[in-house]
Structure formats: structure tokens, C-alpha cells
N, C-alpha and C positions, 0 to 999 in steps of 0.2 A: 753511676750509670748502670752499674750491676744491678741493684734493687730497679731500678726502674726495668729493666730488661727482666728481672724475675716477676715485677709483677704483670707484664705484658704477656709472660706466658700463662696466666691463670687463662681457663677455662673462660671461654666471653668477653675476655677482657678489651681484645682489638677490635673485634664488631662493637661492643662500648663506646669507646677511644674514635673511631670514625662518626658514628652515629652522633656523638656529643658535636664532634667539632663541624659536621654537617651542619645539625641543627642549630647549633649556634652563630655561624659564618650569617644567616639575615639578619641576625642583632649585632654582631658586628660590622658589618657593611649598613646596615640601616639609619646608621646616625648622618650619615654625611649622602647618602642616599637618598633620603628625603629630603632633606634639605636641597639638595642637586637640584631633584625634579621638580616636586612644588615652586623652588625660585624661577628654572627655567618655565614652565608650564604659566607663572601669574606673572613673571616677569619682579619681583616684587620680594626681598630679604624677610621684608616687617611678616608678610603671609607664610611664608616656610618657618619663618620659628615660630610663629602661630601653632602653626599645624607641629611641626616635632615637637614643641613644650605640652599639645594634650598628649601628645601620646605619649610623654614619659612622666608625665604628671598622673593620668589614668596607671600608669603600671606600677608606680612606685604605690599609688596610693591604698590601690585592689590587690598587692602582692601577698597580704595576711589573708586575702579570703580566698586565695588560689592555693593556698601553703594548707588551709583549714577544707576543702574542697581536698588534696591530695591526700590528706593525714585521713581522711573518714571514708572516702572511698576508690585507693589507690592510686597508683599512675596509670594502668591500663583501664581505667574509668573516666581520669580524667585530661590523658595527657591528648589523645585523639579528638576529643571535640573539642579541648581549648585552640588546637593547632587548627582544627579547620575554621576554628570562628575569626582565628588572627589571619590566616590565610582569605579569608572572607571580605573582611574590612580593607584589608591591603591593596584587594584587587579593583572593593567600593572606591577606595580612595584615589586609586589611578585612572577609574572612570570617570568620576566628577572630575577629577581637575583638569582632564584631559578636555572635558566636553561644559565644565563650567568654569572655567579660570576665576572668576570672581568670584563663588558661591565660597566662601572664604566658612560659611560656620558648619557647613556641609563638609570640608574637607577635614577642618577640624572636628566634628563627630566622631568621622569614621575612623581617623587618627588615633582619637581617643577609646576608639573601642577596641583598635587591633592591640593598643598599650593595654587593656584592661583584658583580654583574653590572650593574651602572648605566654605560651606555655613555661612554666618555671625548669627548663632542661639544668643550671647548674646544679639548684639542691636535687633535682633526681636522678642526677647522676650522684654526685654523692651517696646518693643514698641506695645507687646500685653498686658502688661501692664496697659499701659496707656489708652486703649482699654476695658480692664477690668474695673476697678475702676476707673478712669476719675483722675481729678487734687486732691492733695489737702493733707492731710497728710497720707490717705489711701496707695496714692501712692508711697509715701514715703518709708511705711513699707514695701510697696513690694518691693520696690529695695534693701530697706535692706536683705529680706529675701532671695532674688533671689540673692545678693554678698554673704551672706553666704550659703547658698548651692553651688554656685560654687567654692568659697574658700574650701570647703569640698571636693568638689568631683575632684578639681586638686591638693588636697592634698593629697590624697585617691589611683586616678589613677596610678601614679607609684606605688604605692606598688602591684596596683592589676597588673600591666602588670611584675611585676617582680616576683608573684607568679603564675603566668598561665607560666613564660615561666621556673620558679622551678618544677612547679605540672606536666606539661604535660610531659618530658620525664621519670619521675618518677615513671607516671600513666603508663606510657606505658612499664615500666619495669616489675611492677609486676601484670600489665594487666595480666589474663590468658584463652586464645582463648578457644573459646566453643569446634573447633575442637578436634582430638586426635593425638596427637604430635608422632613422633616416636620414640619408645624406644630404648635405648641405646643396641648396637649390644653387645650381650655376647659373654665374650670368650670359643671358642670350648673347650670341656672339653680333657685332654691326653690321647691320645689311646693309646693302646698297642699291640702286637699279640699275642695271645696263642697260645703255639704249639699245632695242630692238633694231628691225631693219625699217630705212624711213628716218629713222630720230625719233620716231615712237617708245615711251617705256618698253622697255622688256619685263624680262624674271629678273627675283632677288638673288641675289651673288653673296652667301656670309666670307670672311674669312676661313681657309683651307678648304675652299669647296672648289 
């Protein structure tokens, strides 16, 4: 616990350490998140592994030329437009299937492309790591620290993406709008007519009048 607590005090080290588990919390919540929505949105299991199997087939497959893309021209070259193109696709993806439930290879594209520009955050942290603390056993402890935190937070993430999608219709049941709802129409009370003077009708008489 001591080496972990010396290496938190380096220089950068906890804006690291949050910024990591930030950016990482959509790839852990993302597994069962997709899956959640796509199922809910087409109604349909076979369609949502559709769609999650491109997009972790695309990232597994494009991860060498994201690694070859950082090595040649940084992470502040390429960490920013991978994240807006993954951020891109993710939001493509929740429009079609929102507005085409069926469009099943449209969902899958877009799947496949947020997998294929999903920024590489483990190895660069690592490698601001190394950056941090330089060689030696310091560095050691960071990568310990930095596999348990992520072991955490991808242990973590499904539960959290399967109580946001328990809590939000939930919330929204017994949500109650600031507005003034309308009330419930009463029933007309039973008239009657009294006879007038004569034995001629008169006026209507309800109940408590």
C-alpha cells in the first residue's frame, strides 16, 4: 500500500489515474450496454450480438494499426480524433436503431466502426507511465496499480450499466412533473325533474343542490 501511495504522489500521477478510469468506464459498461439497448430497441438477442460481435471484431482486428498510428505520430495526434470518431459512431448507432430497429447491417456498421476507432487508453497510459516514473521498480508498482484499478472498474461496469438501465425507467415512473396533470373527469351527479306548479316539468334538481 505504501509503494502505491508513493507512486500517487508523483507529479500527474492522480489526474492519470482518474482520466484512465474515466475513459475507460465506456469500454467497461459498454459490453452489456449494447447489448441491453440493441436487444431492447429490435426486440431480438440474435441482433444485439450481431451488433456487439462487430464492434469487438473490428477492434480487436484494427488494434495493430491503432498501436502503428500512435507509435508514429503520438497520443496527442492520435488519441483526440480516434475518441471523436468512436464517440461518432456510438451516437450513429443509437440513432439508427432507435429510428430503424430492423436496419440490422446499418447498426452493425456503425458498431463496427466505433470497435475500429475506440481509442487504445490501457497501452497509453502505460506508456505515460513510463513517462511518469521512468524504469525501475517504481514503475512496476504502477502497472500493478493501474491492472488493479482496471480489474476494478471492468468488474464494476456491468453492474453499473445494468443498474442505470434498472434505475432509469424506474425513475421515470415515479418521476412527478412540475406541471399540473389533469384531473380525473367526475361523474355528472343524477338529475331529476320536479314537477313545477300544474304537474308541469319543472328545473333539474342534482343531488346536494
Amino acid at each position: 500500500m505504501r509503494s502505491y501511495l508513493a507512486v500517487l504522489r508523483v507529479r500527474h500521477a492522480r489526474p492519470l489515474v482518474v482520466a484512465a478510469l474515466v475513459g475507460r468506464l465506456s469500454f467497461a459498461m459498454g459490453t452489456v450496454a449494447l447489448v441491453l439497448f440493441v436487444q431492447h430497441a429490435t426486440g431480438s438477442f440474435a441482433t444485439a450480438g450481431v451488433v456487439s460481435a462487430a464492434a469487438f471484431l473490428a477492434n480487436g482486428l484494427l488494434a495493430p494499426v491503432r498501436g502503428r498510428l500512435v507509435d508514429r505520430y503520438g497520443l496527442r495526434r492520435t488519441l483526440p480524433p480516434l475518441a471523436v470518431g468512436y464517440a461518432a459512431a456510438l451516437t450513429g448507432l443509437v440513432v439508427v436503431v432507435s429510428a430503424a430497429p430492423a436496419n440490422t447491417l446499418a447498426a452493425a456498421g456503425l458498431a463496427a466502426a466505433a470497435g475500429a476507432a475506440a481509442p487504445p487508453l490501457a497501452a497509453a497510459t502505460r506508456a505515460l507511465w513510463t513517462a511518469l516514473v521512468g524504469q525501475g521498480p517504481a514503475l512496476q508498482t504502477a502497472y500493478a496499480l493501474d491492472t488493479v484499478l482496471e480489474e476494478a472498474l471492468f468488474t464494476l461496469g456491468p453492474l453499473l450499466a445494468g443498474l442505470v438501465a434498472a434505475v432509469n425507467p424506474t425513475a421515470g415512473c415515479f418521476w412527478r412533473p412540475g406541471w399540473a396533470w389533469p384531473e380525473r373527469p367526475r361523474s355528472r351527479p343524477h338529475r331529476r325533474l320536479v314537477p313545477g306548479p300544474g304537474g308541469q316539468p319543472g328545473s333539474s334538481v342534482g343531488r346536494g343542490q
